[in-house]
N, C-alpha and C positions, 0 to 999 in steps of 0.2 A: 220734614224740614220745609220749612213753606218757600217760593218760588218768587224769586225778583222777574224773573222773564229773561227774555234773551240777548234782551239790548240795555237791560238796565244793569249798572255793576253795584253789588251791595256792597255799602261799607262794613266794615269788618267791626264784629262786635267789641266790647271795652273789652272783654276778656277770649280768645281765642278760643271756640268750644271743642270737644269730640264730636264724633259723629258716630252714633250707631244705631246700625237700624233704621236710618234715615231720620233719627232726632238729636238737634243739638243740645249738649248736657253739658253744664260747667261743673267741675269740680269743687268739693270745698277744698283742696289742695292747688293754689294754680301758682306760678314760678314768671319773673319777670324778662321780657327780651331786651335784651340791650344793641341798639342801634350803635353799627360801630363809626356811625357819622354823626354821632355826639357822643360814644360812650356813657349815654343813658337812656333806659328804660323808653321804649317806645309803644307797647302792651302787655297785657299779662294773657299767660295760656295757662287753657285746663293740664292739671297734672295727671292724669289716667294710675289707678290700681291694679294689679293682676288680676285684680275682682273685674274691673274694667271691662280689661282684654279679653277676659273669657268671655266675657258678652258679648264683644262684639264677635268674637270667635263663634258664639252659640248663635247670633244672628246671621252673620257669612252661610253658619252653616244649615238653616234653615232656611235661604232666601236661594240654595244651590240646586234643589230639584226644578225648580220650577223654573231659573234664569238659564240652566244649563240644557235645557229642554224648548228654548227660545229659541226662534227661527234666526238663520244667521240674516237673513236682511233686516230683521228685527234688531238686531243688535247690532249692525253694520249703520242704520238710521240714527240709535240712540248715541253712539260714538261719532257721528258726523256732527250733529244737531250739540255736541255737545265740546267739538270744537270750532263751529259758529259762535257759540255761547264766549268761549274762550277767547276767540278775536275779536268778538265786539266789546271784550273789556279789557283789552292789550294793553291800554295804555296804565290802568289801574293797577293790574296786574304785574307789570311790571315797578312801579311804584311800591308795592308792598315788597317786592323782591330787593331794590335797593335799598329800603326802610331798614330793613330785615341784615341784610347782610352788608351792605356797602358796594354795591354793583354802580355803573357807571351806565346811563341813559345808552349809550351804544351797545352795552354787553348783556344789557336787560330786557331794552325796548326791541332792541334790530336784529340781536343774536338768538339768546336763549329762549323768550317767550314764543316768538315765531317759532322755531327752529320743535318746539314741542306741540304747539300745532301742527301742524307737517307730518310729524309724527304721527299723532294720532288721526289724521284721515288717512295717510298710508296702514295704518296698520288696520283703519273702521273696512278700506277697500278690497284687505285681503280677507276678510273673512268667506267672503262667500267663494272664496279660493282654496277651503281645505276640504278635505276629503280625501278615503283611504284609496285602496289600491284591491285589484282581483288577482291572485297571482293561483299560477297555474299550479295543486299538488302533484307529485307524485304518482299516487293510489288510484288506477283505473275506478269511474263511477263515485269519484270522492272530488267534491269542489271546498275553497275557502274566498273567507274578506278578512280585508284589515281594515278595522276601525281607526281614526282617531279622536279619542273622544275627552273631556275636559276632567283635570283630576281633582276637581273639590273646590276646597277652600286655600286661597293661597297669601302666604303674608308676604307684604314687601317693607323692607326697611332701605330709609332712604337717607341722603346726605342735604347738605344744607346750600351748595355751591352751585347746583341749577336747578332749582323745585321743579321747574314745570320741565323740564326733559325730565330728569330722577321720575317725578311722582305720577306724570301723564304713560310712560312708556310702561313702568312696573305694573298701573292700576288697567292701561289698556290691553297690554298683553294677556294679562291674565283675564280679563271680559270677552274680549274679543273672543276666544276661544272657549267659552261658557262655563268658565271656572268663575267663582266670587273673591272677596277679597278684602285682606285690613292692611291699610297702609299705616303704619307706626314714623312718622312724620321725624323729623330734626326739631330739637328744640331752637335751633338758631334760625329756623325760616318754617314756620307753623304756621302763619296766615298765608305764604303763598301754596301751602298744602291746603287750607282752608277753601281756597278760591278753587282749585284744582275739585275739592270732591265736591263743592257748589253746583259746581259744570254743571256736573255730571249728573247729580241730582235735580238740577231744573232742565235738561234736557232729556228728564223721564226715566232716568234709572232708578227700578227698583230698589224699593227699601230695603236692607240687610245687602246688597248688590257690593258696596262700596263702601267701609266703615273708617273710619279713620282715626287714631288716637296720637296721643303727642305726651309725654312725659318728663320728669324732672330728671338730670343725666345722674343721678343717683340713686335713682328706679330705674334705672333701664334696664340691667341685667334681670331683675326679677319679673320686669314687664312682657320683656322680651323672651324669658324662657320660658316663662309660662304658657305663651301663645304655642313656641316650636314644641312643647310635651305634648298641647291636646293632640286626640286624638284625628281631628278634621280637618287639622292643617298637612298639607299635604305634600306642599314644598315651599321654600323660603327663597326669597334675591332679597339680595343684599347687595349694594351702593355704598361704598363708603372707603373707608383705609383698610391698609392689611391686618394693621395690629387689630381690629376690632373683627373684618372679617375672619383672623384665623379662630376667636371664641363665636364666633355664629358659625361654622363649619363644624367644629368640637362640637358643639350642640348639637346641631343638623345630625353627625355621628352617631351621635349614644341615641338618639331618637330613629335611626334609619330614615331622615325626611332629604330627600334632594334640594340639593339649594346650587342656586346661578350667582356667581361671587364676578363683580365687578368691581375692583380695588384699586390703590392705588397707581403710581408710574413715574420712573424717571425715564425720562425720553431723548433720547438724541437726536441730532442734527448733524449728518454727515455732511460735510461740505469739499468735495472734489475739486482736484486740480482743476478742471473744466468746469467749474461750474459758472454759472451767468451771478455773477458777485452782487451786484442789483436787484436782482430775483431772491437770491438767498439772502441779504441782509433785511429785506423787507422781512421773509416769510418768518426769519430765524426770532427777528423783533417781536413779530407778532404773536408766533406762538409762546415766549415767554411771558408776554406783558398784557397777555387778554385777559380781562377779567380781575387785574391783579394778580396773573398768574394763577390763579384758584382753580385751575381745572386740571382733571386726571390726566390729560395730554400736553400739557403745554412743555414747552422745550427748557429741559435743565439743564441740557449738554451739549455744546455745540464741539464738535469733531471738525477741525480746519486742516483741509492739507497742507504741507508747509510752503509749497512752490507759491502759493497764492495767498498765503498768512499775512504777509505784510502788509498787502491792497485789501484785504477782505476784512483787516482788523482797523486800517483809516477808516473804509467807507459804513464801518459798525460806528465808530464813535460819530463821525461827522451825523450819520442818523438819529444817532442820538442826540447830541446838542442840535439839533437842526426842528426835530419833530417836537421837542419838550417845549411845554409855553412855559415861563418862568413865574408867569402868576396865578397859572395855573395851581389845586392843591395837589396832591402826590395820590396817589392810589390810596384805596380804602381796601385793610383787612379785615377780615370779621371780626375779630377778637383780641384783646390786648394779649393775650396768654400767646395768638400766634406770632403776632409781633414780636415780645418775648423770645420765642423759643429760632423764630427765623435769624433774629439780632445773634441770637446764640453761637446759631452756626458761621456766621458773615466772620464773627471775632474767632474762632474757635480755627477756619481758614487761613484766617491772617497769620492768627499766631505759627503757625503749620507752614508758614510758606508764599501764601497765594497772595495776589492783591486785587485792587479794587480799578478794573480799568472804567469804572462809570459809575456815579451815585456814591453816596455817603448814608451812614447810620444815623439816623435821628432819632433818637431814646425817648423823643415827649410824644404826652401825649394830653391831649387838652380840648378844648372848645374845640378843635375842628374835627375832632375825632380820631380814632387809631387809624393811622395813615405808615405810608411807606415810601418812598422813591425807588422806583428802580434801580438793581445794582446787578452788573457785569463783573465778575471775577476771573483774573487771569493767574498762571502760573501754579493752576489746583494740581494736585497729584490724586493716582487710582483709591488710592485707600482714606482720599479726606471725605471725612462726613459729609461736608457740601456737595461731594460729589457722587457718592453713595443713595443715600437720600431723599426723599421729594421734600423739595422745601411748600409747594404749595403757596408761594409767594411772589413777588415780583422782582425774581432772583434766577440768574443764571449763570453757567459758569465755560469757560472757554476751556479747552486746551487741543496743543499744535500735534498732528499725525501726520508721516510720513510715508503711510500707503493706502490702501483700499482693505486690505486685511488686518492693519493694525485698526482704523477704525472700526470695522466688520467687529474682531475682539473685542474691544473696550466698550463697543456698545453693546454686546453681548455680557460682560462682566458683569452688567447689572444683575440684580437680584428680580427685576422688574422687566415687561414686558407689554404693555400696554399700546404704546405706538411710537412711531419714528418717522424721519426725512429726511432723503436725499436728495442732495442736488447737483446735477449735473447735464449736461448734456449732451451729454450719448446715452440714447433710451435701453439701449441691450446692455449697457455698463446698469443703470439704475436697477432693471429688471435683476440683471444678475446678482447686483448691493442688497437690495431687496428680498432676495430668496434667502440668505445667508442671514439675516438681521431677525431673532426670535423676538419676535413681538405681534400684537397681533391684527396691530394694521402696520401699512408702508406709506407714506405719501413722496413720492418724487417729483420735486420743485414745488412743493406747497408746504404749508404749514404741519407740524405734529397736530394740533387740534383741527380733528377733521370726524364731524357724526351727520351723519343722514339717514333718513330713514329707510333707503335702498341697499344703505350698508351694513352688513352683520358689525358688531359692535362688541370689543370682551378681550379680554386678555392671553396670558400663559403666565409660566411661571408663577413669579408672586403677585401678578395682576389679576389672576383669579381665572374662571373658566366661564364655559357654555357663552352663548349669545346675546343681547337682545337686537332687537330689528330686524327688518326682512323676514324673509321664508322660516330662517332659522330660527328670528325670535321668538315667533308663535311656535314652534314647533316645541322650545323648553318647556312649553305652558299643557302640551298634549301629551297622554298618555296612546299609546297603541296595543290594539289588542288583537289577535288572531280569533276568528272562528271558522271552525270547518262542521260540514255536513256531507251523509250518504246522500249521494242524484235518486 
């Protein structure tokens, strides 16, 4: 794959290619992206075959003696050097991601593209951080080691709603720790997976190191299981929804291959008699409405005690009419089918009971694109779908509790797990909300959407399992082995 350099950003081909083996190949099958900021066609991607994937499979796994055999400051270099690459084309970069999906210059430029950077030189600086352990046996004149050493070939599949965190943390976790790798991209954001294995390939990564394929969503099951049967794949993450990761797990299954499920989330917002009202209305805002809502964390359920419902539910609307510019457009969905199916649930509420304390439904969709306004729902009950749910949209829903253990429950009632926030201000009350709240981050007085690369990162429940980031990240990516010998 030939080399723009490090400061130049190449434009992205008429047709988004694969990558295997370090060559880009167009398909005679390729499938069109539709920008959902005009709801047309903004490039065509190659469509990948099972034929495909086992190439780049058979490349992964040809390129893995030799890369995994690579010194860790060798590969601590190629993962700095290659997100250098990556910020000097931040601004591009994040341009193909709004293209692509409908992101907003703040949630692309300032949020998610930096924010996968960071990443990836935290995670290039722990490499020369692992290593096993001596531990003492038993058996007079008998010593051992543990290894920890890299397992193969590993595939990531990813989602469409932050490419450069999704497809920087799956492809660097697995490098870092001298395993290789095929990332099977989204078809709704496949040039910013594009730029992502660019990096990495002009900042000197081996050929077969990093392959990348992208398919039509009516190949994917065959794309996709084809890669978890062979033999050389060794474990599977998967990024994305429940419904899709509970059939890559059943896969993983019948195959005996480990897989790290990061999935969906409906998230609460516990908001305390004491809470600082100011702080929570901001935080509760934001985590709803970043991104369009489009992220695995963002806040669907805000939990209000009732001593302070009245004040905490003024100074939510006044924020609202206060922060919205009226000429502004309204948030970008990705897709008419999510508009669709979120519209679904808004009516589906109503009917049920609940209302609309902010935003209205706007069913067009035209020249400016599939768009949305935020909407606030009040008066939702435990068992309405809105509230069950991840809308995945820029939609959230109120209701009033009357203690620390009724919202403790209620946020626990979910089926999800992913992450939560409280707010209040007594830190041994948070601590102790916190402990009791199954999910698998807490933020107290901050937002539900909260990733960094210092933080392990991952679910429970139906938010799926294992880590990525930190200590622990790498650690899913490492197998360990025991050996002993006679002194």
């Amino acid at each position: 794959m030939a080399s723009n350099g490090a400061s130049s950003t190449p434009a992205p081909p008429s047709v988004i290619p694969l990558i295997i083996n370090g060559e880009e190949e167009v398909t005679h099958t390729t499938f069109d992206v539709i920008s959902p900021y005009t709801n047309k066609p903004c490039w065509a991607t190659a469509s990948a075959t099972p034929q495909d994937a086992l190439r780049a499979v058979e490349a992964a796994e040809a390129a893995f003696p030799a890369w995994s055999q690579t010194k860790p400051t060798v590969r601590r270099d190629i993962l700095l050097k290659a997100a250098d690459i990556l910020e000097s084309r931040l601004v591009q970069n994040a341009e193909y991601m709004r293209t692509e999906m409908g992101a907003d210059v703040g949630a692309s430029q300032f949020f998610i593209v930096p924010l996968g950077i960071r990443m990836l030189r935290e995670i290039a600086g722990r490499i020369t951080s692992i290593c096993g352990s001596v531990p003492v046996v038993e058996e007079e004149g008998q010593s051992a080691i543990i290894y920890k050493e890299p397992m193969g070939v590993v595939l990531g599949i990813v989602p469409w709603n932050a490419p450069y965190v999704f497809g920087i943390r799956s492809a660097a976790c697995a490098l870092a720790t001298g395993n290789t790798t095929i990332l099977k991209s989204s078809e709704l954001s496949p040039c910013s997976y594009w730029a992502i294995a660019r990096a990495f390939a002009d900042a000197g990564l081996p050929a077969g190191c990093f392959n990348l394929i992208s398919c039509r969503p009516q190949d994917a099951p065959d794309v996709v299981n084809a890669m978890i049967e062979h033999p050389a794949v060794r474990k599977v993450n998967f990024t994305g929804s429940t419904a899709v990761g509970r059939k890559i797990a059943r896969a993983c299954g019948q195959n005996l291959k480990p897989c790290l499920m990061e999935l969906g989330g409906k998230n609460s917002a516990i908001v305390c008699e004491d809470a600082n009202i100011e702080t929570a209305v901001k935080a509760v805002l934001a985590g709803a409405f970043l991104n369009s809502g489009q992220i695995c964390m963002s806040t669907d359920r805000i939990l209000i005690h009732s001593s302070i419902a009245p004040a905490f539910m003024d100074a939510l609307k006044k924020a609202l009419s206060s922060n919205l510019d009226p000429s502004a457009p309204p948030p970008t969905l990705v897709n008419v089918a999510s508009k669709a199916r979120v519209e679904g649930m808004i009516d589906r509420a109503v009917e049920s009971g609940a209302h609309i304390i902010h935003g209205s439904v706007d069913r067009t969709v035209g020249a400016s694109g599939v768009r949305m306004a935020p909407v606030l729902l009040g008066g939702v009950k435990e068992d309405m779908e809105v509230w069950q749910e991840e809308a995945f949209a820029s939609l959230a829903a109120c209701m009033v509790v009357n203690s620390d253990e009724e919202a403790i429950r209620i946020a626990n009632s979910s089926g999800y797990g992913l992450s939560a926030a409280v707010f209040t201000e007594d830190l041994r009350r948070g601590l102790a909300i916190a402990k009791k709240i199954q999910s698998g981050a807490v933020h107290i007085n901050s937002m539900t959407i909260h990733d960094e690369p210092v933080l392990p990162h991952g679910g429970v429940k139906n938010s799926g399992w294992g880590r990525f980031n930190a200590a622990q990240g790498l650690e899913e990516f490492l197998v360990t082995k025991s050996v002993t010998w006679m002194d």
